[in-house]
Backbone bond lengths (Angstrom), bond angles and torsions (degrees), N, CA, C in turn:
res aa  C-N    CA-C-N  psi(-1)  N-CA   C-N-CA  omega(-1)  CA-C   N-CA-C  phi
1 X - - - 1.473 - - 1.526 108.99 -
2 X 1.360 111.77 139.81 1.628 119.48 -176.67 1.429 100.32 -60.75
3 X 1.561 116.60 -170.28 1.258 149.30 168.13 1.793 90.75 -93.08
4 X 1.124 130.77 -47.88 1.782 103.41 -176.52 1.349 79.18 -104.22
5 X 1.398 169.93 76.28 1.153 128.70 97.52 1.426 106.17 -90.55
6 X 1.533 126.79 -7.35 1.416 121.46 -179.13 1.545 104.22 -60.31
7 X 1.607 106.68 -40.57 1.727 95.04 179.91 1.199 132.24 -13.83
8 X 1.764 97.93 -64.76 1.904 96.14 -166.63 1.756 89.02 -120.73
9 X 1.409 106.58 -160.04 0.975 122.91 170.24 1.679 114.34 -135.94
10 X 1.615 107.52 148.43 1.319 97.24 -176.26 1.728 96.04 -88.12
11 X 1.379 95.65 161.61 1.188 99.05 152.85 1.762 122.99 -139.72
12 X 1.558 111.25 -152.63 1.853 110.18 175.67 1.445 95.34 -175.47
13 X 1.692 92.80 157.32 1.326 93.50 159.28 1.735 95.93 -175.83
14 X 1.201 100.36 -178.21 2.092 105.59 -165.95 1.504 93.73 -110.74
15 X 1.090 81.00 141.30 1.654 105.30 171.96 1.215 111.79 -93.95
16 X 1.687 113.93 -176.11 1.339 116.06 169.95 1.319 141.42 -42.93
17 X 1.656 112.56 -31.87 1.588 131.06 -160.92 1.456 100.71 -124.19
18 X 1.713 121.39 32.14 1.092 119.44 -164.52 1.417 154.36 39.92
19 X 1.442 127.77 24.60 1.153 165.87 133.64 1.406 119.84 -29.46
20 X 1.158 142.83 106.52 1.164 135.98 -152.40 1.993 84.57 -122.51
21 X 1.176 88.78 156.25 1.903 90.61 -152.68 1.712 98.64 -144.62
22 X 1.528 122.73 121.73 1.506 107.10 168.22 1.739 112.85 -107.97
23 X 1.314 100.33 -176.89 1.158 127.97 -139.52 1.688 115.30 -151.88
24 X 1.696 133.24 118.58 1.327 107.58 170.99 1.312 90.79 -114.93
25 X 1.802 94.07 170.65 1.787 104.28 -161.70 1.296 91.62 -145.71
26 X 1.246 133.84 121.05 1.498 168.40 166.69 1.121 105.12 -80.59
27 X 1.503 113.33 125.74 1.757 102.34 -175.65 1.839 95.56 -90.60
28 X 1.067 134.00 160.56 1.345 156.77 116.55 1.171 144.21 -105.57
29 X 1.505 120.71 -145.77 1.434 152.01 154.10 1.719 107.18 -32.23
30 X 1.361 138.36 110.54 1.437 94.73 166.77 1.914 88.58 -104.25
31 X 1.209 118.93 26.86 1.761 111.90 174.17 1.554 106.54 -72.92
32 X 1.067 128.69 -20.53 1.630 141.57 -178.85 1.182 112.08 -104.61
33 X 1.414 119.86 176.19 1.645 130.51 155.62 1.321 102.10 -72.26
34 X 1.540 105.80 155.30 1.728 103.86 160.05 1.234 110.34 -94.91
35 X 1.198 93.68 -172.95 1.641 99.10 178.37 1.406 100.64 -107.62
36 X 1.374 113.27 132.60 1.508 133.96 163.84 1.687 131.65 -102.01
37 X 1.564 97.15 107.41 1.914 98.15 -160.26 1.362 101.28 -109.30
38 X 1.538 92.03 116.44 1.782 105.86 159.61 1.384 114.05 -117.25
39 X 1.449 98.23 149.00 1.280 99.35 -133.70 1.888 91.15 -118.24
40 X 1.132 124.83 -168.86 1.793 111.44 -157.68 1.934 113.19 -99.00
41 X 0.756 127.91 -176.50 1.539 130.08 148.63 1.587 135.19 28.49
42 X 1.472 97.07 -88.06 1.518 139.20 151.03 1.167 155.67 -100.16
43 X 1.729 82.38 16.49 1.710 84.01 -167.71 1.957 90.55 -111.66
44 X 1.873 96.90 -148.70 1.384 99.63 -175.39 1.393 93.15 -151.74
45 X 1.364 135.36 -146.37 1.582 155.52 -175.27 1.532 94.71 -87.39
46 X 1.529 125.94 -54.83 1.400 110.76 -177.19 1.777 117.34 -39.50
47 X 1.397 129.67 -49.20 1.189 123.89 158.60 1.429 131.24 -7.86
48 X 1.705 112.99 -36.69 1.643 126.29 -157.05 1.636 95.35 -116.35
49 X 1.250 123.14 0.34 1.560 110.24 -172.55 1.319 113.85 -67.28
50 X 1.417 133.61 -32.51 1.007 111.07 -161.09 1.705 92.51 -110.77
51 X 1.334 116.82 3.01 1.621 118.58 175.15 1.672 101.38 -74.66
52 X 1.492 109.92 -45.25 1.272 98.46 167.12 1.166 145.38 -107.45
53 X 1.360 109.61 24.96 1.712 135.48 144.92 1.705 97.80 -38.02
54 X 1.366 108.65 -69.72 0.909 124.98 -166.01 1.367 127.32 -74.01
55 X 0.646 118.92 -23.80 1.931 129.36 149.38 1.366 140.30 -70.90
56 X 1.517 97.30 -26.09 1.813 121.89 -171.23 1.621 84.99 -90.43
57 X 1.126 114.05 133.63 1.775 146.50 14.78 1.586 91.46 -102.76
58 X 1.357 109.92 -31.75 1.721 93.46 -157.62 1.610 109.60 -52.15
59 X 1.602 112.66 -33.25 1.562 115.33 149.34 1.580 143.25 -92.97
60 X 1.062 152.70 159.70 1.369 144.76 175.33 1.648 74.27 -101.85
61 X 1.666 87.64 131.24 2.223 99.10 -173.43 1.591 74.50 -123.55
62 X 1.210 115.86 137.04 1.619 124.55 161.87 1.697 109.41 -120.88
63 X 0.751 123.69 167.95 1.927 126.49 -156.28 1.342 100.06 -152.16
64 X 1.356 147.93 132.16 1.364 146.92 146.08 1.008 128.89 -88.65
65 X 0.998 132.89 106.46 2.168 123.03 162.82 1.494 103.70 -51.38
66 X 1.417 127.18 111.34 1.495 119.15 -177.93 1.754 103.66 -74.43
67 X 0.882 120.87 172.84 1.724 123.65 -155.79 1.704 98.16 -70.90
68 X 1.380 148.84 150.14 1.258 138.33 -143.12 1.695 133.58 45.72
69 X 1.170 94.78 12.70 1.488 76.15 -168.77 1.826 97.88 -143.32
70 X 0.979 144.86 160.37 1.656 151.26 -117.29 1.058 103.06 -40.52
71 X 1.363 144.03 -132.42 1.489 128.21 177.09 1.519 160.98 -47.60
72 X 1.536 92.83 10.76 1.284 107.58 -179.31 1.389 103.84 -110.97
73 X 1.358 140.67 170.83 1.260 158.37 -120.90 1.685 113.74 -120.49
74 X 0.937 112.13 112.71 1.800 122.01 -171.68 1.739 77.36 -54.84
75 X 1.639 109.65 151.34 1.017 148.32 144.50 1.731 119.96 -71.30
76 X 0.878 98.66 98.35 1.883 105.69 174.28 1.517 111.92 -45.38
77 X 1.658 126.94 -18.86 1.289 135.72 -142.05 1.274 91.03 -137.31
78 X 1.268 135.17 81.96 1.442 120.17 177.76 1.203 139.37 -99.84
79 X 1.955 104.58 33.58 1.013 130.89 117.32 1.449 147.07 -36.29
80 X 1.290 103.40 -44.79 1.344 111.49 161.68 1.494 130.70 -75.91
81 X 1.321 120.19 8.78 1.764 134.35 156.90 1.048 109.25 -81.75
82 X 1.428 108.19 79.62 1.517 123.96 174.15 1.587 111.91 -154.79
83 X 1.353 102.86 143.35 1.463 110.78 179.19 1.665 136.22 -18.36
84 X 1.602 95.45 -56.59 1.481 125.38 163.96 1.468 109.95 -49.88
85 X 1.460 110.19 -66.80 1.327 111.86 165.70 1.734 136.85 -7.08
86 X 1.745 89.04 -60.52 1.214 112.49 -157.32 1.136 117.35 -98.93
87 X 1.622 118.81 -10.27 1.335 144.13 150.69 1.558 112.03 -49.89
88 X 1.116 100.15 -38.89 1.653 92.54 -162.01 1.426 97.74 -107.14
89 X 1.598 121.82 8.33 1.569 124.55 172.43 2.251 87.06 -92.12
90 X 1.404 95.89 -11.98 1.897 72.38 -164.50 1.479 101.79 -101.10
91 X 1.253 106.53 -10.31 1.730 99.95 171.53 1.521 117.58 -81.08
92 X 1.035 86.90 -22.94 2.043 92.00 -175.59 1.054 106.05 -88.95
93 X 1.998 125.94 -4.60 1.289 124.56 160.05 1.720 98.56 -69.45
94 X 1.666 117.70 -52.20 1.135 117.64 -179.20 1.599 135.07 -35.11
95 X 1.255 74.97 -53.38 1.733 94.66 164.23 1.870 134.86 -83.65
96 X 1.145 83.38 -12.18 1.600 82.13 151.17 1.275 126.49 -112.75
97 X 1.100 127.25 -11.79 1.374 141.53 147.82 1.994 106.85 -45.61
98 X 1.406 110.27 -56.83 1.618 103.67 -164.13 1.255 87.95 96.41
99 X 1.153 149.51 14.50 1.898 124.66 138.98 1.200 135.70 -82.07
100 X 1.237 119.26 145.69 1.595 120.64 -150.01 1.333 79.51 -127.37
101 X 1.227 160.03 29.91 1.281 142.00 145.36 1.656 101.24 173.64
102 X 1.340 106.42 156.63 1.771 113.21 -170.17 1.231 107.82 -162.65
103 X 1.597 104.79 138.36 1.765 108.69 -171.78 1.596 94.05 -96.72
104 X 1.433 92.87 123.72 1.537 128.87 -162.81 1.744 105.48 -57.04
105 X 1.245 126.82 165.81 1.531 115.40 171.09 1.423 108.21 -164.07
106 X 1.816 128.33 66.52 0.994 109.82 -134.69 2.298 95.27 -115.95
107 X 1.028 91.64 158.92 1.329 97.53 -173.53 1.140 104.90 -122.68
108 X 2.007 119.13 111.06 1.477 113.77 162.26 2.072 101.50 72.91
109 X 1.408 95.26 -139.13 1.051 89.52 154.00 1.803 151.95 -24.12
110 X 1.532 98.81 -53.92 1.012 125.38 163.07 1.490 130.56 -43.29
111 X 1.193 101.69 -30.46 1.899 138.18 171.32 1.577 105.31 -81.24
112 X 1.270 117.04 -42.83 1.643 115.80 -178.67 1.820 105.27 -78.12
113 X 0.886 92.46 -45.90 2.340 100.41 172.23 1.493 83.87 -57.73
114 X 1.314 151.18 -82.93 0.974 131.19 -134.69 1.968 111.41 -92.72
115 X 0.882 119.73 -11.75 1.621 127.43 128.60 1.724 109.47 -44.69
116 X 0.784 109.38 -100.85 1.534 103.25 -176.46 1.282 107.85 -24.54
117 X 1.197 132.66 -56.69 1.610 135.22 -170.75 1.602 102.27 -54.71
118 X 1.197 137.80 -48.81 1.086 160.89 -130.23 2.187 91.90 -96.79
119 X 1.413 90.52 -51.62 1.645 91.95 179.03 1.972 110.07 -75.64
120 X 1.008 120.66 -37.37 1.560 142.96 -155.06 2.065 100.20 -98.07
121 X 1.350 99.62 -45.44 2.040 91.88 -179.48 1.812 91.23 -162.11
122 X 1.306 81.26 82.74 1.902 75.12 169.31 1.330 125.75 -102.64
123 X 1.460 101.29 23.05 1.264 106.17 157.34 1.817 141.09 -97.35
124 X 1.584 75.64 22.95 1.345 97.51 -164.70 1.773 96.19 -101.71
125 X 0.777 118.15 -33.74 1.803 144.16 178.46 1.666 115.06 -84.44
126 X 1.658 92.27 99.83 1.533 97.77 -162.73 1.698 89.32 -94.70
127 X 1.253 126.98 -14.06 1.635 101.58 -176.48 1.952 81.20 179.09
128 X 1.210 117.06 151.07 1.406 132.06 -169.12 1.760 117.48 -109.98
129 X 1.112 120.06 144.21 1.643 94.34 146.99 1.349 75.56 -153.18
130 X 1.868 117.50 144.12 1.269 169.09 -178.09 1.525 107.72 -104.43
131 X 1.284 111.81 94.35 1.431 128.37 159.44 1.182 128.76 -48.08
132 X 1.350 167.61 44.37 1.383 156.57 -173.33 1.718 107.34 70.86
133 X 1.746 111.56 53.89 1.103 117.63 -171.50 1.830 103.94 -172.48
134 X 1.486 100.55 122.35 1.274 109.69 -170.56 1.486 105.44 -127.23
135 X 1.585 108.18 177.13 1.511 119.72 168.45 1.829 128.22 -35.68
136 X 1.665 91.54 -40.54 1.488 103.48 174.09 1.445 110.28 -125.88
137 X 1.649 138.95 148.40 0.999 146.89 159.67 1.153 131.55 -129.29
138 X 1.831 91.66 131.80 1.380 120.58 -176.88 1.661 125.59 -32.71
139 X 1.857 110.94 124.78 1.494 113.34 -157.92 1.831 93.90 -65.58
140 X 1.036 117.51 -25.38 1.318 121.79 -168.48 1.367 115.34 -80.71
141 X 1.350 125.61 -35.52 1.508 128.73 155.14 0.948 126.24 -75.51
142 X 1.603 136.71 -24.16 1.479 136.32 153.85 2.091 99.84 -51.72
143 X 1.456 104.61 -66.86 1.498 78.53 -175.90 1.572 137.70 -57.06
144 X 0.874 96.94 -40.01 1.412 102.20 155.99 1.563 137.42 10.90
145 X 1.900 77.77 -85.23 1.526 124.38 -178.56 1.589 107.78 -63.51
146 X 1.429 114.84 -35.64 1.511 137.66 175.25 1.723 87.13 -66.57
147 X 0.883 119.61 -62.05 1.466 98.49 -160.85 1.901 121.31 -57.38
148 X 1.558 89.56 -25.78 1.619 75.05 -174.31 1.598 106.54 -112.01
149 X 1.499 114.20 -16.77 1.881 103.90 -175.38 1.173 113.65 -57.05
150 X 1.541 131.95 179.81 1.330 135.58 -127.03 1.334 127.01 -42.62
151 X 1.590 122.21 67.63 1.596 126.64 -169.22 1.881 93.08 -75.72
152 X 1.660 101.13 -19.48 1.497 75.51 -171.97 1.959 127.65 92.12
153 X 1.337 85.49 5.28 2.134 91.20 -165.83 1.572 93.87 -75.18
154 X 1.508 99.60 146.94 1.484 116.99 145.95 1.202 117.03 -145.22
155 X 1.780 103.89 149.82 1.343 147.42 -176.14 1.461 117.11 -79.31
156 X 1.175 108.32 150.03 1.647 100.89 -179.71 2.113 84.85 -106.40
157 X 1.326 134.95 -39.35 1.186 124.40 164.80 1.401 118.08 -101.57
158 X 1.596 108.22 -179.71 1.323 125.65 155.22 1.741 130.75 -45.05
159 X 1.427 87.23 -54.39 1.193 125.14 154.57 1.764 131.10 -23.42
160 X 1.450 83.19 -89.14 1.535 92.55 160.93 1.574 116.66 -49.00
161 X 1.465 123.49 -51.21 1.426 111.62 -177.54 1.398 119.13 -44.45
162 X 1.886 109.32 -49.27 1.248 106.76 -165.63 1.813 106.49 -70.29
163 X 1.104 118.85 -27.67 1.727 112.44 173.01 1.628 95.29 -50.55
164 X 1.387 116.08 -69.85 2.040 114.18 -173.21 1.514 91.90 -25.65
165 X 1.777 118.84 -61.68 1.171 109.17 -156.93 1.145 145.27 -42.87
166 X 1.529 97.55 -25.34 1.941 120.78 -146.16 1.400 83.61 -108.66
167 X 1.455 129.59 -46.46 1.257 129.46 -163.87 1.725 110.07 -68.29
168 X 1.672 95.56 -17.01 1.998 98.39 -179.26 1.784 92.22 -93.20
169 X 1.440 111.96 -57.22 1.940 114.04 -157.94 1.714 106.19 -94.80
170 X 1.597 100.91 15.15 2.375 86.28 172.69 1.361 107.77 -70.55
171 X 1.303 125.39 -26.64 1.533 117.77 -179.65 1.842 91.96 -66.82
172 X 0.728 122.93 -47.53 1.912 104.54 -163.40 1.615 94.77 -88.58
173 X 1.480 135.17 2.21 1.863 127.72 -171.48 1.304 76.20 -132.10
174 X 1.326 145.67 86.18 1.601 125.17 154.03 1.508 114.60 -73.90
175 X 1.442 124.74 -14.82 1.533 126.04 173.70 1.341 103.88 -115.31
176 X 1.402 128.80 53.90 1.422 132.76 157.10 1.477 107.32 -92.44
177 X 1.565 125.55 133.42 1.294 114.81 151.70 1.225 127.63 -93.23
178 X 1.305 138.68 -153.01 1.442 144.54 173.57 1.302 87.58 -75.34
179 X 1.021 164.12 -142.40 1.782 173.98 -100.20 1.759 88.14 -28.87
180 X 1.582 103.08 -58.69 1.780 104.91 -172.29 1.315 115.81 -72.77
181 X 1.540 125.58 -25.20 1.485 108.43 157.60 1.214 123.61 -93.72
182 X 1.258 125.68 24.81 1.773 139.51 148.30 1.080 96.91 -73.00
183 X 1.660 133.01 -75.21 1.319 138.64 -137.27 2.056 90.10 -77.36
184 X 0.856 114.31 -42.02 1.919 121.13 168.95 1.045 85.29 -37.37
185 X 1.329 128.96 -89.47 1.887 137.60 -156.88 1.861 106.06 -29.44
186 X 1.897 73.25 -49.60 2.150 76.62 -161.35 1.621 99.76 -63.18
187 X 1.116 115.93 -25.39 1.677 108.96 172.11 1.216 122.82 -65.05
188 X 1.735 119.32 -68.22 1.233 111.67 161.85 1.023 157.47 -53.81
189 X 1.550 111.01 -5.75 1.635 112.39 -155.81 1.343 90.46 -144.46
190 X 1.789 109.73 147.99 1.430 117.01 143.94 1.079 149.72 -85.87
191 X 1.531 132.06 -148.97 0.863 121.57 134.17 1.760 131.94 -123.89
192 X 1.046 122.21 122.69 1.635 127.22 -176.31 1.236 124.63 -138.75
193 X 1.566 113.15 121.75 1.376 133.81 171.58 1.703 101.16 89.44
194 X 1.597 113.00 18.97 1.239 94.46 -175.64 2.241 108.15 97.52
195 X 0.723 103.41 -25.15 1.320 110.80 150.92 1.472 143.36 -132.88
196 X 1.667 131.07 -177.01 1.584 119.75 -124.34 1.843 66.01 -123.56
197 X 1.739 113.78 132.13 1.146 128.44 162.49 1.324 119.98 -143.01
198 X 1.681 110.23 147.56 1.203 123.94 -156.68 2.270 101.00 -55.42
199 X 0.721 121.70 149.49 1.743 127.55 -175.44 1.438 117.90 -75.56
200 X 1.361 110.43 26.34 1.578 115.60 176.22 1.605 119.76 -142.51
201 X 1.335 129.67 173.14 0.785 134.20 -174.62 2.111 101.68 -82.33
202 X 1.074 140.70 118.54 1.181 160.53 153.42 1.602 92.61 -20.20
203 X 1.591 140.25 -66.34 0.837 135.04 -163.15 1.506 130.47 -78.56
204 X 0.987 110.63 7.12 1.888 138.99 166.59 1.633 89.56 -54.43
205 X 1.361 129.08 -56.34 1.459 120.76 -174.84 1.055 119.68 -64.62
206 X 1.579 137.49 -1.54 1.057 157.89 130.84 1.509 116.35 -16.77
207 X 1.403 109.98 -76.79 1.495 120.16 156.27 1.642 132.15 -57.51
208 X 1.417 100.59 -7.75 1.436 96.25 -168.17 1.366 103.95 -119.13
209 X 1.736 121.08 12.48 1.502 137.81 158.60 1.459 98.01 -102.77
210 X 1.439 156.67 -31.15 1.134 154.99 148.18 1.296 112.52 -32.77
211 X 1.520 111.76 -54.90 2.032 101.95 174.02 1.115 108.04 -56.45
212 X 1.336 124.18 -50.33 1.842 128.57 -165.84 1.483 105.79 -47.09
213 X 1.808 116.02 -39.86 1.106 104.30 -179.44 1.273 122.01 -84.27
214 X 1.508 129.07 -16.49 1.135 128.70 170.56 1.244 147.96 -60.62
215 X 1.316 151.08 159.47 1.438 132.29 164.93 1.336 91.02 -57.06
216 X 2.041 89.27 159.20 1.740 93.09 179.08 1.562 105.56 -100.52
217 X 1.479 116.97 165.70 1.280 126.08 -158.03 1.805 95.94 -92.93
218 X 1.137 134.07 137.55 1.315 146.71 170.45 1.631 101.99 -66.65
219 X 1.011 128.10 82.54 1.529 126.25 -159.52 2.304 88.59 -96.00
220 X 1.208 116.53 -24.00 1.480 84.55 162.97 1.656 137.71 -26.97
221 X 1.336 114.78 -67.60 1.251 130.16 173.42 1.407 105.00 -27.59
222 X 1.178 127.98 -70.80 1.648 150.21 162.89 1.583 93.03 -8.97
223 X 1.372 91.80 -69.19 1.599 98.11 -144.18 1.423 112.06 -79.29
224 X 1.574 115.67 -14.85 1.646 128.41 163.61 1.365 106.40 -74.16
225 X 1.006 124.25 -26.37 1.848 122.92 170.86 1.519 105.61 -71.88
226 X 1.324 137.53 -33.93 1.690 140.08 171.31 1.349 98.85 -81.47
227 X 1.089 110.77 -20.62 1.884 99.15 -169.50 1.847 91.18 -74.67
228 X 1.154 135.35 -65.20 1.318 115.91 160.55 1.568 132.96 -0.40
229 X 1.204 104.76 -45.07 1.152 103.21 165.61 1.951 141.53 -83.80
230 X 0.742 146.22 170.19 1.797 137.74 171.91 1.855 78.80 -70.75
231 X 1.387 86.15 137.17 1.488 103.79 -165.90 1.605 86.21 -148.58
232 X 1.710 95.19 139.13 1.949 108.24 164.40 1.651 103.55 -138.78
233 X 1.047 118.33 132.35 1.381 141.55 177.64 1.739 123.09 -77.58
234 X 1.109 135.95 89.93 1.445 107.55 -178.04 1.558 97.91 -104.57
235 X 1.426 99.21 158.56 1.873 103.72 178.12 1.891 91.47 -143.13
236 X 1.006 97.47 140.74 1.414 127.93 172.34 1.423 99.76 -79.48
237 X 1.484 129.74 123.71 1.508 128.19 -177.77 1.377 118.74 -74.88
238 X 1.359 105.83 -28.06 1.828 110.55 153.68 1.405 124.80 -60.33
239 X 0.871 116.53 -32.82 1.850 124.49 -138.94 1.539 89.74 -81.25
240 X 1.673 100.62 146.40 1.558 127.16 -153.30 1.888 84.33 -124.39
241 X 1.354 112.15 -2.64 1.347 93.73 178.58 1.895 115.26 -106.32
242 X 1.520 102.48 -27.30 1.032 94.43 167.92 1.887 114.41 -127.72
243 X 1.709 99.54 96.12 1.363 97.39 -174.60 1.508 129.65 -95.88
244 X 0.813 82.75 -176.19 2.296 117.37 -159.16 1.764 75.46 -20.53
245 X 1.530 120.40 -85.25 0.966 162.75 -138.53 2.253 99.38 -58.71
246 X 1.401 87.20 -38.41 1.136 85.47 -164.92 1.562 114.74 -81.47
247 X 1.623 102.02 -26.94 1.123 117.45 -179.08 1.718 127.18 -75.64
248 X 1.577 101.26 -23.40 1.206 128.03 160.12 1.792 108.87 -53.27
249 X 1.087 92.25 -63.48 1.689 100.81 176.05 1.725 105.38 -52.23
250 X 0.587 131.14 -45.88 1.683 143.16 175.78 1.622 99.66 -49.87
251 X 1.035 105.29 -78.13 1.795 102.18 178.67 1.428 103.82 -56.87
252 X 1.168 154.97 -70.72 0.974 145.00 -172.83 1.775 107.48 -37.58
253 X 1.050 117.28 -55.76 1.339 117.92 -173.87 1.449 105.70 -61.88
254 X 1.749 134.45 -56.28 0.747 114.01 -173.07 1.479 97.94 -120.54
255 X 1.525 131.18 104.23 1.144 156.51 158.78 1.913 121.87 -10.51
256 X 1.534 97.71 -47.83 1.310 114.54 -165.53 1.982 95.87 -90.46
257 X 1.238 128.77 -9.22 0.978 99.18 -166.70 1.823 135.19 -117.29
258 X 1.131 128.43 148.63 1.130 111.07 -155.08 1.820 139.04 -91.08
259 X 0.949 117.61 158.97 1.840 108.23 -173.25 1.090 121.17 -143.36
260 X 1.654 136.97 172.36 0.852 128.62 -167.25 1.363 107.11 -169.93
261 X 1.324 130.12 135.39 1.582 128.71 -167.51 1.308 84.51 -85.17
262 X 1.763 126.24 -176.74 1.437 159.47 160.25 0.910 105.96 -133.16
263 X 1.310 136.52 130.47 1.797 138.04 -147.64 1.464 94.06 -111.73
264 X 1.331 144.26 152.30 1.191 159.90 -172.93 1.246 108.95 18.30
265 X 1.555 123.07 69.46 1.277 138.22 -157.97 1.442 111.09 -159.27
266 X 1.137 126.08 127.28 1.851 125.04 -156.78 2.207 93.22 -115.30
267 X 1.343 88.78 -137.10 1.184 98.57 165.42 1.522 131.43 -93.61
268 X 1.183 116.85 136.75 1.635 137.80 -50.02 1.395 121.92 -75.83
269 X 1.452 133.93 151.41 1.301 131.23 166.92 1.624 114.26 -32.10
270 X 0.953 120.79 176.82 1.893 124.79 146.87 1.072 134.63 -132.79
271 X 1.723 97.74 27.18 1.248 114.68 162.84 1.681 113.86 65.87
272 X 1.348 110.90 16.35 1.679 112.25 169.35 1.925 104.41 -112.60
273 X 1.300 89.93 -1.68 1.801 81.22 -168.64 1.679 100.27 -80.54
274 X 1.547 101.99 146.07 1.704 111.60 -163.65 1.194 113.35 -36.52
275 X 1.541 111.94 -43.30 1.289 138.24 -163.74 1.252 120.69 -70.43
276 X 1.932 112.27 -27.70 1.245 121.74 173.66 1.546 109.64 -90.99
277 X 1.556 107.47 -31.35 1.366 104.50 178.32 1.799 149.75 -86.23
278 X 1.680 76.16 2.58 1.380 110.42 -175.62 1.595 89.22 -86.79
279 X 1.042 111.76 -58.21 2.189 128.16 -166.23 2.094 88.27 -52.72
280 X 0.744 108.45 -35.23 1.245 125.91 -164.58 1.736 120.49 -69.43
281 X 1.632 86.33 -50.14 1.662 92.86 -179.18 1.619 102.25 -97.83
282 X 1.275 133.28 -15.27 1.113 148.67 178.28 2.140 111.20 -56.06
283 X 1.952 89.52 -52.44 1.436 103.98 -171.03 1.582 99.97 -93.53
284 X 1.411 145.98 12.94 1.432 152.00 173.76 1.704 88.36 -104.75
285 X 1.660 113.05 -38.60 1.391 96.33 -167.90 1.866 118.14 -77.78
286 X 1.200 102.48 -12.41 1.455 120.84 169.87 1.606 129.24 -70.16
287 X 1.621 107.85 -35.14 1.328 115.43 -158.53 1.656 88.38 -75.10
288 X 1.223 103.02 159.23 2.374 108.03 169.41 1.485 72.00 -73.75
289 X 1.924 61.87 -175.83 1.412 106.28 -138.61 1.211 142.81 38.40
């Protein structure tokens, strides 16, 4: 075992529909909640490594692979890649864990699970922070997202992925260089059969052409049930998914809670920029205990 894989430990365990699902676990504090990071769309737990570098020990940081996506287990039903879904994959982490409540850390996606959580057991949700993801989302960042989830591409390098990369996310990284769309690749992508593929199951877009056709969900309600809680906001100063406008509406609605732009930063932060990490250690330094 490395020097950083000693950090955490992986773990797993089965859910309801038999799905066996992992998980990394950062030891800390157990006098506090930990922090619990879900992470967006397309991504996986690599996203949170160095967020919870930086939190571990003074926190126990726990991370999920949501079901399809890096070490946890494609769904046969890909129907079931849905929000709701994934809610009830993170409480039964809760509960097999023995935590009775966890300060939320949600990315994109990660922000809609913990909305849902928030309407369904919010007593499980001792305090939130919302990544570049609000009550309503931007028509222009949903398409987007349509353009590139499960196309399915493979790479013969690393390399090559991170060019795909830059050429889909330079509008939201305009100060990324080549080193940062390498280190993107090494997050997102594997390797299989001898070539470099994106870290999820292809059929997640499955579910995410099912919303398009649906009525849309009134996610206010949602988000006045988290507003209850010490709540922090981050918005990406690019980002087309969670805008100016919407976020405005957010403070207004819930008065007490806090935000913070990321300056030449689209969709989503990664939570290392000063600006996010300052908002960050600022609102951990507030909560009791």
């Amino acid at each position: 075992m490395s020097a950083e894989e000693a950090r955490y430990r992986d773990g797993y365990f089965a859910v309801r529909d038999g799905l066996r699902l992992h998980y990394r676990d950062y030891p800390g504090s157990a006098d506090r909640p930990p922090l619990l990071c879900l992470h967006g769309l397309t991504r996986n737990i690599r996203d949170f490594a160095d967020f919870a570098e930086r939190h571990s020990p003074r926190f126990r940081v726990i991370a999920l692979d949501f079901r399809g996506r890096g070490m946890s287990d494609k769904d046969p039903l890909p129907a079931r890649y849905n929000p709701l879904a994934y809610a009830g994959d993170v409480i039964e982490l809760l509960d097999q864990l023995r935590i009775m409540e966890a300060i939320f850390v949600g990315t994109s996606l990660g922000g809609l699970v913990t909305l849902a959580i928030a309407a369904i057991a919010p007593e499980r949700i001792a305090a939130a922070i919302l990544n570049d993801v609000g009550p309503e989302l931007g028509d222009a960042g949903l398409d987007h997202i349509r353009k590139y989830v499960g196309r399915g591409e493979r790479f013969a390098t690393c390399d090559e992925a991170a060019q795909a990369i830059e050429r889909s996310q330079h509008a939201s990284f305009p100060n990324y260089r080549a080193a940062d769309w390498l280190a993107a690749a090494r997050r997102n992508c594997r390797e299989s059969d001898g070539e470099i593929v994106f870290d999820y199951d292809p059929a997640i877009a499955d579910g995410f052409k099912v919303a398009e056709a649906t009525p849309k969900v009134d996610m206010w309600p949602l988000f006045m049930a988290l507003a209850r809680k010490p709540l922090l906001v981050i918005r990406g100063e690019l980002s087309e998914l969670l805008r100016p406008e919407t976020l405005e509406r957010m403070h207004a609605a819930a008065p007490d809670m806090k935000s913070v732009i990321v300056k030449q930063i689209g969709h989503a932060p990664m939570l290392d920029e000063p600006e996010a990490a300052a908002a960050i250690d600022s609102f951990l330094a507030s909560l009791p205990g």
